[in-house]
C-alpha positions in Angstrom: 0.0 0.0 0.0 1.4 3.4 -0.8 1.4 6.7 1.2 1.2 10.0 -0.8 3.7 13.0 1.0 1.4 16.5 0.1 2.4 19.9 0.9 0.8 20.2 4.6 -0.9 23.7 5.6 1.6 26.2 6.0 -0.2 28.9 8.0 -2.4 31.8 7.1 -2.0 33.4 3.8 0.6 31.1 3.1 -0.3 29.2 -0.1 3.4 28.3 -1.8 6.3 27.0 -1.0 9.8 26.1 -2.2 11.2 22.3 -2.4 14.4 23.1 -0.4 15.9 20.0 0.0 15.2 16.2 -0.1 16.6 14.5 3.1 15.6 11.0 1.4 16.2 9.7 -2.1 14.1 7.3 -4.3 15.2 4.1 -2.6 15.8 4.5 0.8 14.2 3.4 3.4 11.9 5.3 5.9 11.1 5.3 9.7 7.6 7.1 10.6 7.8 10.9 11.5 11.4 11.0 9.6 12.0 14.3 8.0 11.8 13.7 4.4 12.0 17.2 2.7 12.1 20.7 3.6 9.9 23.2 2.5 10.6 27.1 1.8 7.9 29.5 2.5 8.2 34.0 2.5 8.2 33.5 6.1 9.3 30.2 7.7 11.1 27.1 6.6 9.7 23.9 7.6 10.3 20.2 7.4 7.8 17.4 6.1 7.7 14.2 8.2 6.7 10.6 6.9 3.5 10.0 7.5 4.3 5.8 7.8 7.3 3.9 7.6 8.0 2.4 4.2 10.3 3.0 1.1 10.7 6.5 -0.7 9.0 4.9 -4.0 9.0 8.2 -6.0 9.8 12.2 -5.7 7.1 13.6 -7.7 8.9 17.2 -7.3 12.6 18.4 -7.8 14.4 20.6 -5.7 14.0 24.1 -6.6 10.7 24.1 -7.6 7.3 25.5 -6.1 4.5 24.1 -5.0 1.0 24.5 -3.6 -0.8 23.8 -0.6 -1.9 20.0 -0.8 0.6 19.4 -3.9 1.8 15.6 -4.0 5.3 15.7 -3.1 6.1 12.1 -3.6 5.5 8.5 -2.8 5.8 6.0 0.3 5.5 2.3 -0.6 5.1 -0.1 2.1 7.7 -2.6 2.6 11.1 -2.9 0.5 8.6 -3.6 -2.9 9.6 -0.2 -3.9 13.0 -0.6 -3.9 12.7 -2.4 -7.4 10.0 -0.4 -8.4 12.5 2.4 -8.6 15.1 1.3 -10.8 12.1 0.0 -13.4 11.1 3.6 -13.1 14.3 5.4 -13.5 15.0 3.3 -16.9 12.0 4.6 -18.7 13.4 7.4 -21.0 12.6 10.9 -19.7 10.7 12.6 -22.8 8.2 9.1 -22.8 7.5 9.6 -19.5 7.0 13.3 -19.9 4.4 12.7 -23.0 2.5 10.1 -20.4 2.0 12.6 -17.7 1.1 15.2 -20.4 -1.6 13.5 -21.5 -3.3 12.2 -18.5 -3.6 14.9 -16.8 -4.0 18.6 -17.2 -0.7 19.8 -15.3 -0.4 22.4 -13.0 1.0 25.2 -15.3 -2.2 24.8 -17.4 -4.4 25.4 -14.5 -2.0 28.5 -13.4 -2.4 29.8 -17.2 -5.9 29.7 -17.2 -6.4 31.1 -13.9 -4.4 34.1 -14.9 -5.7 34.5 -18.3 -9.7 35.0 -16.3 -8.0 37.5 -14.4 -6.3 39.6 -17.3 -9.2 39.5 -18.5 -11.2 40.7 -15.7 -8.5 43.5 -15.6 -8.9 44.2 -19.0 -5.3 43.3 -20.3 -5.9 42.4 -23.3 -2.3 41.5 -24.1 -1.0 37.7 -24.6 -0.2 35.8 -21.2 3.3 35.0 -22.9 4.6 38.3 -22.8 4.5 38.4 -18.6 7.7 36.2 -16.7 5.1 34.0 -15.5 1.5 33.7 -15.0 0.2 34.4 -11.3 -0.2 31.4 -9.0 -4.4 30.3 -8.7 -5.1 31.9 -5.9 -3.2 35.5 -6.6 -5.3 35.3 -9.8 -8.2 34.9 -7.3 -7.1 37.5 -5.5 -6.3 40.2 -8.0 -9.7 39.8 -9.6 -11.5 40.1 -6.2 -9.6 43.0 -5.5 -9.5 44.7 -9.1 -6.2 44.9 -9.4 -4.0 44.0 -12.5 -1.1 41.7 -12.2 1.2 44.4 -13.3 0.6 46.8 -10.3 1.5 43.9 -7.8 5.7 42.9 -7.7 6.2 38.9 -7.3 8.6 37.3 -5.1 8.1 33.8 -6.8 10.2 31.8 -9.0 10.9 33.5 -12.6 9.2 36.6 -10.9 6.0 34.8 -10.0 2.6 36.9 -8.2 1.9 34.6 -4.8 -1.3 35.4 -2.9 1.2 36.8 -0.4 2.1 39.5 -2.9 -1.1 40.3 -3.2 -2.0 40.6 0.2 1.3 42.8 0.6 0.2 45.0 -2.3 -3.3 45.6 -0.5 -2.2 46.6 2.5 0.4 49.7 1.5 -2.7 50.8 -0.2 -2.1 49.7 -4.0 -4.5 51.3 -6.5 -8.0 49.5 -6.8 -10.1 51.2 -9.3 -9.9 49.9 -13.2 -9.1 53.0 -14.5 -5.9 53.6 -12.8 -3.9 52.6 -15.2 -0.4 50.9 -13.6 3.2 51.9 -14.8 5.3 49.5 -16.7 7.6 48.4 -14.0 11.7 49.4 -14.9 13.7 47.3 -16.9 15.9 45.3 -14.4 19.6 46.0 -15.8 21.3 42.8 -17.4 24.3 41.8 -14.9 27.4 42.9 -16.6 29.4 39.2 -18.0 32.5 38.7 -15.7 36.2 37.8 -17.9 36.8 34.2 -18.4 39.6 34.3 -15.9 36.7 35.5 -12.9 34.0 33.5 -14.2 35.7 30.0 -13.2 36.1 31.2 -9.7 32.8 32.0 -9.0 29.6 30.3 -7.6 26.2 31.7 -8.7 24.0 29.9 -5.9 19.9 30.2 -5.7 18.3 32.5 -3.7 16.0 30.9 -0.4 12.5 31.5 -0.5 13.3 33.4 2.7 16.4 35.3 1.4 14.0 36.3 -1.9 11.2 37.9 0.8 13.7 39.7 2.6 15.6 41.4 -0.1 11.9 41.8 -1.8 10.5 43.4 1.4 13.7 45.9 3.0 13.4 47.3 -0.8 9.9 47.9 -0.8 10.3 49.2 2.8 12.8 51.9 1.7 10.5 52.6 -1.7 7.5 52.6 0.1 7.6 54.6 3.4 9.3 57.9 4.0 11.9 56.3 6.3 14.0 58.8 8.6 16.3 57.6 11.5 17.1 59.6 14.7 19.9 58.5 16.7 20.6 59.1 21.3 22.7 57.3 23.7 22.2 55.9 26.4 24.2 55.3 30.1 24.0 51.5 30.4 25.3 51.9 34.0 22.0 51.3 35.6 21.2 48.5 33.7 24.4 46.5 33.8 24.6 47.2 37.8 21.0 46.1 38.4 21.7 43.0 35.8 24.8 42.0 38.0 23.2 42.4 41.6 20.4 40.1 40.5 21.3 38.0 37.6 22.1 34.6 39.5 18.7 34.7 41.5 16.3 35.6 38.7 18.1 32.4 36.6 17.5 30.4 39.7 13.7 31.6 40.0 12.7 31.9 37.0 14.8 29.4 35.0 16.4 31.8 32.7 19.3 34.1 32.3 18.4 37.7 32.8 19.4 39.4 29.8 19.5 43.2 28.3 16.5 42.2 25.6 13.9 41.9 28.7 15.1 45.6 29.9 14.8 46.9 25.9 11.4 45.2 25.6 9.9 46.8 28.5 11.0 50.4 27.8 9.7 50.1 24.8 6.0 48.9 25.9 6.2 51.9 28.0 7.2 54.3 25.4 4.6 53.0 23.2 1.6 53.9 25.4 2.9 57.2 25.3 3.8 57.7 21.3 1.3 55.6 19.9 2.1 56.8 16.2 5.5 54.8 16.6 2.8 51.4 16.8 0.7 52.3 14.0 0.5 51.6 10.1 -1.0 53.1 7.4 -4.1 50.9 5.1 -4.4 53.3 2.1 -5.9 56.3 3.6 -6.4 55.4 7.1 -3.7 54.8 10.0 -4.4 51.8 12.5 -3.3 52.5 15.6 -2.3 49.0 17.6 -3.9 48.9 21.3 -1.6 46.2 22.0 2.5 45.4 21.6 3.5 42.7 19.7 7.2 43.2 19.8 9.5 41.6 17.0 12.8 41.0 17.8 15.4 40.5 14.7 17.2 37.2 14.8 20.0 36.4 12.4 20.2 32.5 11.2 22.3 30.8 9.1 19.6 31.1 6.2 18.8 34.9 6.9 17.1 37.2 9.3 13.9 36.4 10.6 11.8 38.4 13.1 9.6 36.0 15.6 7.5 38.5 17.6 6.5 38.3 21.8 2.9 38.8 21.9 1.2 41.5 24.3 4.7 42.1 25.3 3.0 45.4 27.2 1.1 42.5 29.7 4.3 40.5 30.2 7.2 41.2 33.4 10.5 41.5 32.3 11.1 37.6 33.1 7.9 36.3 31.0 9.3 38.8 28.1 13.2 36.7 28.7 11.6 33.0 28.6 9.7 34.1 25.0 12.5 35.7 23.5 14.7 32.7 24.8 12.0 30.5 23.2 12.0 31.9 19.8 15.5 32.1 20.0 16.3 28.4 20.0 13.3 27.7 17.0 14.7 30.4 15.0 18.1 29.0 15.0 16.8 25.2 15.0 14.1 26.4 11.7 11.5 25.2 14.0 9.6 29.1 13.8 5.9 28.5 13.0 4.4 31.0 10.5 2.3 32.1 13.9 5.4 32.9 16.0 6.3 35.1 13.1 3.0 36.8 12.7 1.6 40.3 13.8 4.7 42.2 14.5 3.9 45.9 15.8 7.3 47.0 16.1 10.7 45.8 15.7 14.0 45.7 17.6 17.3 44.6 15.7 20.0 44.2 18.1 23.4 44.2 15.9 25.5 45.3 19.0 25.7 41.3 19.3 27.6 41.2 15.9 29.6 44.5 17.1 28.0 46.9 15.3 28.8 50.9 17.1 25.6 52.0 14.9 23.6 51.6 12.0 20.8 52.9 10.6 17.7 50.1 10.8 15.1 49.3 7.7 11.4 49.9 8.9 10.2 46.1 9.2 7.2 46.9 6.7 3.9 48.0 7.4 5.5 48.6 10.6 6.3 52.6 11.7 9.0 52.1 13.7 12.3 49.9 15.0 14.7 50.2 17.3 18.2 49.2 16.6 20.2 48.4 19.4 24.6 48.7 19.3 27.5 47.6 21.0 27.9 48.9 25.0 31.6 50.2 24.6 33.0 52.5 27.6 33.6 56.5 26.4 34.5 59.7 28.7 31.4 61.6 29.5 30.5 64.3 31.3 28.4 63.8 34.5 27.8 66.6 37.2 31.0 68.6 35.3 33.2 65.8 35.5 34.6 63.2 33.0 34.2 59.8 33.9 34.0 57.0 31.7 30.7 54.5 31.4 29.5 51.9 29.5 27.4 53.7 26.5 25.4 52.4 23.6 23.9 54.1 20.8 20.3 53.6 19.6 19.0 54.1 16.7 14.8 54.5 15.7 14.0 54.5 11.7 10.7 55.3 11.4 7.9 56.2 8.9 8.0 60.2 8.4 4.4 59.9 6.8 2.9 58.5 10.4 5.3 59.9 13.0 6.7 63.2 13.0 10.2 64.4 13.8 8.6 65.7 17.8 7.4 62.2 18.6 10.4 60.2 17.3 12.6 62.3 19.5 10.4 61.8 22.2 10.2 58.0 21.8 13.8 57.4 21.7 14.2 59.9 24.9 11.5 57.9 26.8 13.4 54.9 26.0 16.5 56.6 27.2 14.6 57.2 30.4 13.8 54.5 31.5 17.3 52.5 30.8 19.1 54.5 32.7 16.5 54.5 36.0 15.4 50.7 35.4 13.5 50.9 38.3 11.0 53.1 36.5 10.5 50.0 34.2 9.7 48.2 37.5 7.4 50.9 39.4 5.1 51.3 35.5 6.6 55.2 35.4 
């Protein structure tokens, strides 16, 4: 008996994915719940268990490729019976096998063709589907025609330039046009890389983008094209801070299990400036701003496959020790790939610590629709001057980008001062001052 291996649900608007690598080839054998590919989304990247024990009988999809929600990934057959059933199949020339599955089926490019040629024609494109890099997946071409909007007004992050639902969705919210007679502009020619010399072309690698690698690149450049992105910069005394963090770091591990880092400190001074500059947690939907009653914080983590942001939920509700254990939490899945799409969901603001890597300062990309982000630097000791003296203390730079078109110059300041504040008299954080 054989077991199919589909593309599981992926999370909320969250219809493709990538085939990033086979752990199993046709052949070997399987134990139940072994990982047998992993799968690339715009957001997370997860791993596809074996639903039995059994054989890998046949890998229906190559690396590389994409796929949809419930696509058949490949075949589990029972017993070692597929194990000769895979060397029969492997000697069958390719194009005869190509010409069977042609005809027996309408593929899955047909049924992407057709669903975008209903929706340029709902657009009112009347050009030919072959002169666009690809055809929209079935359920962007759902989406655009629901929403009125051409597939040339919406940028895709798929393979070969590909529209995903999640494009879409992203397109909606920074308020794309929606009315048939607003006639897009022809996106700009994307300039042909320049050829290198024979003698630097044999010493370099050209390596595929990750899904994940694609959305960030896609989303920091819409960010910067998008909103009107200013950054402000203070300093802050991290005397308090590290003093407090010393007195009391081996009994807070002991009570509450873990260590008592400068995140939880960061976190909570921004809750509170938050309440107070509610701008900084707001976005803009076309004409409207949405102001967030809440603080879901999202705290920038870099991996080996690229930066993802898993966010601590009602971070404004949590103590300084809750706001530790999530952040430890999401640290480990980040850097284990075990991030579900939720844990990386609903973001209200953003803080990048690159004082970790060593950075002195930087100037942070808005985490899109997001307004604001706080970037966090290395605590190196400088002369100051306190009460007319110079002394030297631990200082760190911080840095808030924000969007110019929500918050103004006044309330930046003031933000980044509140945060200030409270850093340098933690016991504010503790008293809710």
């Amino acid at each position: 008996m054989a077991t199919e291996i589909r593309v599981p649900t992926l999370g909320e608007s969250v219809t493709e994915a990538t085939i990033g690598k086979w752990f199993k080839k046709v052949g070997d054998a399987i134990a139940t719940d072994e990982p047998l590919v992993e799968l690339e989304t715009d957001k997370v990247t997860v791993e596809v268990p074996a639903a039995s024990a059994g054989t890998l009988s046949e890998i229906a999809v190559k690396e590389g490729e994409t796929v949809e929600v419930g696509a058949l990934l490949g075949m589990i057959s029972a017993g070692d019976g597929a194990k000769a059933a895979a060397p029969a199949k492997a000697s069958t020339p390719e194009p005869k096998q190509d010409a069977v599955s042609q005809a027996s089926a309408p593929t899955a490019a047909s049924t992407v063709k057709q669903a975008a040629a209903e929706t340029a024609k709902i657009a009112g494109d009347a050009g030919p589907i072959e002169a666009r890099t690809m055809p929209p997946a079935p359920a962007a071409a759902k989406l655009l025609a629901e929403s009125n909007l051409a597939v040339d007004q919406v940028s895709g992050s798929g393979k070969r330039g590909q529209v995903l639902k999640g494009d879409v969705l992203d397109a909606i919210a920074r308020g794309a046009p929606s009315q048939p007679a607003e006639t897009p502009k022809a996106p700009a020619p994307v300039a042909a890389r320049a050829p290198s010399s024979a003698d630097d072309a044999s010493r370099e690698e050209r390596v595929r983008m990750t899904k994940l690698r694609q959305t960030i690149a896609r989303r920091l450049k819409e960010a910067q094209s998008t909103a009107a992105m200013l950054t402000t910069f203070n300093e802050v005394d991290m005397s308090a801070v590290m003093a407090l963090r010393t007195k009391y770091k081996d009994v807070f591990e002991k009570k509450h299990g873990v260590k008592l880092g400068f995140m939880g400190f960061f976190t909570k001074a921004v809750t509170h400036a938050l309440k107070e500059i509610p701008s900084v947690n707001a976005e803009i939907d076309g004409t409207d701003i949405i102001f967030k009653n809440y603080a879901h914080i999202g705290v920038a983590v870099g991996t080996e496959k690229g930066l993802v942001v898993p966010v601590v939920r009602d971070a404004d509700q949590m103590s300084i020790a809750e706001i530790e254990k999530d952040i430890g939490r999401l640290g480990i899945a980040a850097r284990d790939g075990k991030l579900s799409v939720a844990d990386m969901q609903g973001g209200t603001f953003t803080i990048s610590n690159g004082g970790v890597y060593g950075s002195l300062m930087s100037t942070p990309i808005l985490n899109a629709p997001q307004s604001g982000i706080l970037g966090m630097h290395k605590i190196q000791e400088r002369p100051v001057v306190v009460g007319g003296q110079i002394v030297i203390r631990p200082m760190m730079y911080l840095a808030l980008s924000y969007d110019h078109r929500i918050v103004d110059g006044k309330e930046a300041v003031t933000f980044l001062v509140r945060v200030k504040e409270s850093l340098e008299d933690p016991e504010r954080l503790v008293l809710d001052l």
